[in-house]
Z-matrix of the N, CA and C atoms (Angstrom, degrees):
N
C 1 1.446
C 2 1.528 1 109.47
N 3 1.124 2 123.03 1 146.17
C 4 1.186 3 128.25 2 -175.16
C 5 1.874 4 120.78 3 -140.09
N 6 1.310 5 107.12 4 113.07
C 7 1.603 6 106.87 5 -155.18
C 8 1.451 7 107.79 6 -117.33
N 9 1.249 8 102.28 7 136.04
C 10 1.526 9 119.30 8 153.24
C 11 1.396 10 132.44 9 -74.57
N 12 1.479 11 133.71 10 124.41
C 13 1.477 12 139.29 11 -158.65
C 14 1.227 13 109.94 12 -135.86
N 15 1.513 14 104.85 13 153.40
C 16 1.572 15 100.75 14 166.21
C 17 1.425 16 92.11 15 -141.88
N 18 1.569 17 100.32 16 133.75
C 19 1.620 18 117.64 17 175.05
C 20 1.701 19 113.21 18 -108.09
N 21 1.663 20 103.16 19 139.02
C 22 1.523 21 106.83 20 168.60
C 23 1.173 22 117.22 21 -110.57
N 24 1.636 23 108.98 22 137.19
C 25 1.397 24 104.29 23 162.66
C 26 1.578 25 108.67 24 -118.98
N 27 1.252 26 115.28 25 125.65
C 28 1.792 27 150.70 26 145.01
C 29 1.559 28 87.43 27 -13.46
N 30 1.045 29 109.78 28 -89.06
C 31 1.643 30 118.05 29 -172.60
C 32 1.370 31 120.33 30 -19.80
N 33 1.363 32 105.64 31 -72.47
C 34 1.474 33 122.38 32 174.87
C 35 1.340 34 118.32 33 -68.85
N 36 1.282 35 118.15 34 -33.63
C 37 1.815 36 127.97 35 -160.08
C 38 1.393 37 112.55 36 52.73
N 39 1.600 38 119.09 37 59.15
C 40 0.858 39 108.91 38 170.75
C 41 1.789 40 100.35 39 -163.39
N 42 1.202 41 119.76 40 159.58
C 43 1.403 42 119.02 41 -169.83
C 44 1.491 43 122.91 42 -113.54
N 45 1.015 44 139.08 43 164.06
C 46 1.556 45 153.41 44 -117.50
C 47 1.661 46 95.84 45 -150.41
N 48 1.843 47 130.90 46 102.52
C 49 1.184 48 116.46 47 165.56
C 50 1.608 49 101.75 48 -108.17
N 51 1.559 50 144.83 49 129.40
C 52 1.688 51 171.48 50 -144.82
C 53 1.500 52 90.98 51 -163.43
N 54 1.698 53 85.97 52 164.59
C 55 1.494 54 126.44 53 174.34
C 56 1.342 55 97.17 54 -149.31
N 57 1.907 56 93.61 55 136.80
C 58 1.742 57 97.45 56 166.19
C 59 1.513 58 92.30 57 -161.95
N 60 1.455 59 95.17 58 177.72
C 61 1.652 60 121.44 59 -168.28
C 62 1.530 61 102.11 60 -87.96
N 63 1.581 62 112.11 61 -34.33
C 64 1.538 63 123.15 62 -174.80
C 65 1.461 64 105.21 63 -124.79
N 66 1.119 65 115.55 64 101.55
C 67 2.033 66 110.49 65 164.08
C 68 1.180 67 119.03 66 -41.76
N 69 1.398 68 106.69 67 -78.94
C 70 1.436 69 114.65 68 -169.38
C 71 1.532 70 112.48 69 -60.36
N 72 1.407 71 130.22 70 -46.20
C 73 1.652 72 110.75 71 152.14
C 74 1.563 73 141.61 72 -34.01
N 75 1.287 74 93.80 73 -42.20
C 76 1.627 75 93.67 74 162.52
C 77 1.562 76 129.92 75 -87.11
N 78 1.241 77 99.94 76 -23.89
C 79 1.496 78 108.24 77 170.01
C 80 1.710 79 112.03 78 -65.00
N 81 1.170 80 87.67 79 -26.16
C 82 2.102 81 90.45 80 -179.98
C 83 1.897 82 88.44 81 -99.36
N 84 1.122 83 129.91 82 -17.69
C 85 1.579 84 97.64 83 156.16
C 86 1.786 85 131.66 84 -102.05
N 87 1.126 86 112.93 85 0.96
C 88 1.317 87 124.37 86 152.74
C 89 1.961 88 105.84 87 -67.94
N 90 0.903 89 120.39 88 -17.52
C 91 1.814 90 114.87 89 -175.13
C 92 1.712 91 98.46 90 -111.22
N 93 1.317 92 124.43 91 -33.32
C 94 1.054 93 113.70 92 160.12
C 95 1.558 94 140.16 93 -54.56
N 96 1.568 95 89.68 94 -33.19
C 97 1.864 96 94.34 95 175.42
C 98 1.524 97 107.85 96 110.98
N 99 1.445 98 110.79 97 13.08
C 100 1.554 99 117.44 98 -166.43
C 101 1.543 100 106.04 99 -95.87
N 102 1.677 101 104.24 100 -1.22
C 103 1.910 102 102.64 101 168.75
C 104 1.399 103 109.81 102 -117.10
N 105 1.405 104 136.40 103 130.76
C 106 1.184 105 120.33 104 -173.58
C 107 1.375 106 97.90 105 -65.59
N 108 0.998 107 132.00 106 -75.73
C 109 1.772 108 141.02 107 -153.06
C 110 1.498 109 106.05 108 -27.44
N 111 1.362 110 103.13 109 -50.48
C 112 1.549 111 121.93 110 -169.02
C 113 1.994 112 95.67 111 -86.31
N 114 1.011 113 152.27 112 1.84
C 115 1.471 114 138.27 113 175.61
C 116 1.194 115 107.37 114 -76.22
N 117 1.141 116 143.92 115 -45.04
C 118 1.545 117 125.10 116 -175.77
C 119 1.271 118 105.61 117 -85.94
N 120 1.337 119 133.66 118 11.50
C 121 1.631 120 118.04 119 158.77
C 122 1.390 121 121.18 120 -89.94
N 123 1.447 122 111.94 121 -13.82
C 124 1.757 123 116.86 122 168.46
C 125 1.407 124 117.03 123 -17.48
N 126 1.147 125 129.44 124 93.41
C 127 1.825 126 118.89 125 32.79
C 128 1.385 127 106.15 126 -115.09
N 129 1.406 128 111.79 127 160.90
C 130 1.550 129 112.94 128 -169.85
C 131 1.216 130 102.88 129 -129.03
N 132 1.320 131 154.63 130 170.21
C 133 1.058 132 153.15 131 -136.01
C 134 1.861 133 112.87 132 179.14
N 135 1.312 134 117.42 133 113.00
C 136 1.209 135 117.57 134 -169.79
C 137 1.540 136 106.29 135 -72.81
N 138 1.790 137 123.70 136 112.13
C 139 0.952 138 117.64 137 175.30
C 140 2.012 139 125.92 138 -106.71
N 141 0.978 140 81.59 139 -16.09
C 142 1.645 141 92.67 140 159.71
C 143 1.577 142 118.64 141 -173.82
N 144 1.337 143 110.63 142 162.03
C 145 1.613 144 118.45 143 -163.01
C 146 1.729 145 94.96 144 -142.62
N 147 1.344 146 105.85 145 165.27
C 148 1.328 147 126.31 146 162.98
C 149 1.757 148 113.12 147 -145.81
N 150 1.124 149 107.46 148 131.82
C 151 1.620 150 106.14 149 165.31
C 152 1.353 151 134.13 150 -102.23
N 153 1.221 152 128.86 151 163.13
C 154 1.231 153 148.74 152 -148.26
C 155 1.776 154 113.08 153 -149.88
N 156 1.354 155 105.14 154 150.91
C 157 1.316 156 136.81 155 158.94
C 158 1.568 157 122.24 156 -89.25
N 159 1.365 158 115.54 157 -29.64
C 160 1.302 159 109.82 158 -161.22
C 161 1.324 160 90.01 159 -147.61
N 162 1.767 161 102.74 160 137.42
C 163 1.432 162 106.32 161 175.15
C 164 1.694 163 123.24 162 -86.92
N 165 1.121 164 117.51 163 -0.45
C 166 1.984 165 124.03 164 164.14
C 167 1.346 166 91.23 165 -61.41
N 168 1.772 167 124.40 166 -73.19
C 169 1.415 168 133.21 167 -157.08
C 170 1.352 169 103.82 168 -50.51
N 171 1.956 170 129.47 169 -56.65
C 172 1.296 171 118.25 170 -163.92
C 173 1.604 172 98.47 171 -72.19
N 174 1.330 173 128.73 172 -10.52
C 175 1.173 174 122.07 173 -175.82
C 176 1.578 175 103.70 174 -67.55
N 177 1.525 176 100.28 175 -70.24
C 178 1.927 177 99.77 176 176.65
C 179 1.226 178 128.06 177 -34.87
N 180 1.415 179 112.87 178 -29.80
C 181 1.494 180 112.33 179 -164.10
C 182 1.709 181 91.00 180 -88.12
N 183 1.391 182 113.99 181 -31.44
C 184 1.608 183 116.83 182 174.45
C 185 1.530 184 111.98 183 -47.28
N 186 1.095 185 110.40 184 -31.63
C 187 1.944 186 122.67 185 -142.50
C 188 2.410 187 74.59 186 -102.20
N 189 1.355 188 95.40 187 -56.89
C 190 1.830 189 86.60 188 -172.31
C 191 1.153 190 94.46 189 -65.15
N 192 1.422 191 151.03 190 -50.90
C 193 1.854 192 111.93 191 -161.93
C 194 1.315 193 107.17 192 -81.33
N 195 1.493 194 138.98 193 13.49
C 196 1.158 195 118.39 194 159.12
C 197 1.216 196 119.76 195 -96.24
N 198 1.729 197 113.60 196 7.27
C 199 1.501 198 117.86 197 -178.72
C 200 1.514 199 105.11 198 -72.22
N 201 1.509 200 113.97 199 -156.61
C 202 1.389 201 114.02 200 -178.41
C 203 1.375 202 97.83 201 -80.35
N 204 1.567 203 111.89 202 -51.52
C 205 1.039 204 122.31 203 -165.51
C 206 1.703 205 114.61 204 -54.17
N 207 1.888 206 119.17 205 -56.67
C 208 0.986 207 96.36 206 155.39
C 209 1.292 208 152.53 207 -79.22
N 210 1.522 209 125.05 208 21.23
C 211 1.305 210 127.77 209 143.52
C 212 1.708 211 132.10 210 -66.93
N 213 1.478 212 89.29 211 -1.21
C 214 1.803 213 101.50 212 179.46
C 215 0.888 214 91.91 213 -106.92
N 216 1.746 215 158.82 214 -31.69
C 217 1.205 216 162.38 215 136.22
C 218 1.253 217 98.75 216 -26.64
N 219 0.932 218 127.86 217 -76.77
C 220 1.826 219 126.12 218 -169.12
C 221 1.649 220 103.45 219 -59.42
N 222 1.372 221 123.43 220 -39.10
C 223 1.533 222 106.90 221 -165.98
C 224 1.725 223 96.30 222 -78.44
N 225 0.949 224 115.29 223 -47.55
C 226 1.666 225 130.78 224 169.58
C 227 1.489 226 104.01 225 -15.63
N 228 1.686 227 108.24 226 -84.17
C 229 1.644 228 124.18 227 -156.78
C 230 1.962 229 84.52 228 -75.51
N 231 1.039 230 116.78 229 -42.79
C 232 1.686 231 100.04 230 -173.31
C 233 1.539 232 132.05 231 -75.87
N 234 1.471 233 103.91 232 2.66
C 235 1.262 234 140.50 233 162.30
C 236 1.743 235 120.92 234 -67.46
N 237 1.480 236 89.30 235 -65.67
C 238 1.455 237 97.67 236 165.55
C 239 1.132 238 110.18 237 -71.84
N 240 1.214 239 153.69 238 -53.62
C 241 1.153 240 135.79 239 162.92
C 242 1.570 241 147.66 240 -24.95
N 243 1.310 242 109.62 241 -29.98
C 244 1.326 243 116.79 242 166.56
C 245 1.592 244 101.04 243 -104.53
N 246 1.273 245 114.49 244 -5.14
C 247 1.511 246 87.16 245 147.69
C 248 1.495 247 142.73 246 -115.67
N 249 1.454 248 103.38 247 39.77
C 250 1.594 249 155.21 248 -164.78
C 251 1.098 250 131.35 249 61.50
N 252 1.037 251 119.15 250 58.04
C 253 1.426 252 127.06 251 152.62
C 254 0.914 253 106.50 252 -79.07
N 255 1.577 254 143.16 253 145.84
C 256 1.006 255 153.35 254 128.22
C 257 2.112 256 119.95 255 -27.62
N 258 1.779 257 100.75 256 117.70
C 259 1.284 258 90.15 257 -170.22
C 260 1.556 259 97.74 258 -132.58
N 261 1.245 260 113.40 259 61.82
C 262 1.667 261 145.88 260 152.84
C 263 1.292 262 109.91 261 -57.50
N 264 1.647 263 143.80 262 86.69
C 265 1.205 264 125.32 263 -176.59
C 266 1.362 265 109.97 264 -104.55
């Protein structure tokens, strides 16, 4: 399986869109300090994911939420979400 994530960091106020084969491995090396981009946001916090079958597809969908467009997708669904929707991806 291969998943798309988006991490927040408190610190920075600002969020983190990756792709990986393992979440929780990378999520413990994004807090470790093992990505530059992501080290000065320590601590980061997994705030939503999507999964996959195929690593091209979780890639594209990686490449659209960092577009404009999917950053209006992300502020959108994470919007509704804290004001309860469910944001299980």
């Amino acid at each position: 399986m291969y998943y798309v994530y988006v991490l927040w960091s408190t610190k920075l106020k600002k969020r983190y869109v990756g792709s990986t084969e393992d979440i929780n491995k990378r999520l413990k090396e994004h807090n470790a300090g093992k990505t530059t981009f992501t080290k000065s946001g320590i601590p980061w916090s997994l705030i939503y994911h999507e999964t996959y079958t195929e690593k091209h597809t979780a890639r594209k969908r990686e490449i659209f939420l960092k577009s404009g467009q999917g950053r209006k997708f992300l502020d959108n669904f994470l919007h509704k979400a804290e004001s309860g929707f469910s944001a299980e991806g």
